[in-house]
C-alpha positions in Angstrom: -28.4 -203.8 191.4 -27.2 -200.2 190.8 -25.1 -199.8 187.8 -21.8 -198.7 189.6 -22.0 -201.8 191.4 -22.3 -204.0 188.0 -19.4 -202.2 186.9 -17.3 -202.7 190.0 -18.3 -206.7 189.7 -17.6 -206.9 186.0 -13.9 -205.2 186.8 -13.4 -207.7 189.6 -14.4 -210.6 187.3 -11.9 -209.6 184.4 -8.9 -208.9 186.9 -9.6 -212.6 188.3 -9.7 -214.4 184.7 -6.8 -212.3 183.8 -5.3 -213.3 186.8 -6.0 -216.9 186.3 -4.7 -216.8 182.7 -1.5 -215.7 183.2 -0.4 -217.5 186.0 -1.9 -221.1 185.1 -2.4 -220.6 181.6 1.3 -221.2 180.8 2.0 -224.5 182.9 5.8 -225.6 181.9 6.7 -222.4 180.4 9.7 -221.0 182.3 10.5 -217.9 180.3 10.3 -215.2 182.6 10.5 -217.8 185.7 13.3 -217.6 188.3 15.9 -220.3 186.8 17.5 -223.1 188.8 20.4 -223.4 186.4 24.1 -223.8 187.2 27.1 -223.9 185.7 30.4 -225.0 186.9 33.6 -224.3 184.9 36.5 -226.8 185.9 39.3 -225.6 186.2 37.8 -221.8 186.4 41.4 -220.4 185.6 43.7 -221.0 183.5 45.8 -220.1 180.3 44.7 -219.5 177.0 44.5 -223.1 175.1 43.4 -224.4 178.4 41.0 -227.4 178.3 37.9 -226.7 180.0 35.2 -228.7 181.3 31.8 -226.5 181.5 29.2 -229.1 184.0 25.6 -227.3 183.5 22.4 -228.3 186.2 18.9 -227.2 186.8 18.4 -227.0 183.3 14.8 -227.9 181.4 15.3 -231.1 180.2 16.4 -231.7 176.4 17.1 -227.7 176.8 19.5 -227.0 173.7 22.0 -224.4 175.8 24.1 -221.6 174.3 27.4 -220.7 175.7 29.3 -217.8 174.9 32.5 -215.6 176.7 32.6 -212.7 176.1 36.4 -211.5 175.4 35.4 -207.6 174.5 33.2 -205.3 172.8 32.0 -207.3 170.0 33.8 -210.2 170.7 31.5 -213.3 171.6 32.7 -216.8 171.4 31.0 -220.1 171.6 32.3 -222.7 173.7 31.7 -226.2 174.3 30.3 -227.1 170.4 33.8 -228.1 168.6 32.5 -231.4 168.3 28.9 -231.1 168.5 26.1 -229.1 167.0 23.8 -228.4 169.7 24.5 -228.6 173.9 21.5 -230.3 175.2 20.9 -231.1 179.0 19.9 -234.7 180.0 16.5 -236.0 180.9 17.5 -234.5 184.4 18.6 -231.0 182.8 22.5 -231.8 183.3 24.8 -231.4 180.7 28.9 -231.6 180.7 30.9 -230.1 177.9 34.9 -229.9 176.8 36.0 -226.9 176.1 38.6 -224.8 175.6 39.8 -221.4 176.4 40.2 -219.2 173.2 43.3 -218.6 171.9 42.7 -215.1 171.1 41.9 -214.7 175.1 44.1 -212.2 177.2 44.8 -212.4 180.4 41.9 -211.1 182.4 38.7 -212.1 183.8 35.7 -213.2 181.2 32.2 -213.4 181.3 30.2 -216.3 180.2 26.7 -216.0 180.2 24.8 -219.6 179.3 21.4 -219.8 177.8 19.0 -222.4 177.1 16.1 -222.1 174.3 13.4 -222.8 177.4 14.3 -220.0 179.1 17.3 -221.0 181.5 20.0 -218.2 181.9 22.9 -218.1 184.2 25.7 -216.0 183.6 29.8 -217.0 185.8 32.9 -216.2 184.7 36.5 -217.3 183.6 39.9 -216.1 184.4 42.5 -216.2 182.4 46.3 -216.4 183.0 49.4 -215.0 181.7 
């Protein structure tokens, strides 16, 4: 076998394990994954002081979840852990919190971006009321 054709074989066979350690080498890791997570604010408007209901799905299950609005530059809020630590999802990746809006909020339309530690992100947004 000429040498160029060893070369062009070895090549091939380090693409292929590459190949096959990337893409099976990290079974249940979904960083980096397209997400299936949702997130459904009820109501989605309302005034500041408002009570809130944030209903996640498609989540990892036992995914602790971050959520945050974001009111302005530098201003980040967390919502839905007053009176718990950590926001997990179910066994089914489902979560429902109570929430508030903030009471430094203005009237405008917010961001909220939600985040889970398995790599879940989905991102919707609030409107607040005079």
């Amino acid at each position: 076998m000429s040498l160029k054709r060893s070369l062009v074989r070895a090549g091939m066979a380090v693409v292929v394990s590459s190949f096959l350690v990337l893409n099976f080498g990290c079974a249940g890791n979904t960083t980096g994954q397209a997400s299936k997570a949702a997130i459904d604010i009820e109501p989605p408007t309302g005034k500041k002081s408002t009570a809130i209901t944030i209903n996640g799905s498609g989540f990892q299950p036992q995914e602790e979840v971050d959520i945050v609005i974001t009111l302005g530059p530098g201003k980040k809020v967390g919502l839905g852990t007053e009176k718990v630590e950590v926001i997990e999802a179910d066994a089914n990746g489902n979560f429902s919190v109570p929430s508030a809006i903030p009471m430094n909020a203005k009237a405008g339309e917010y961001p909220i971006d939600v985040e889970g530690n398995k790599g879940s992100v989905v991102a919707t947004k609030i409107v607040v009321t005079e």
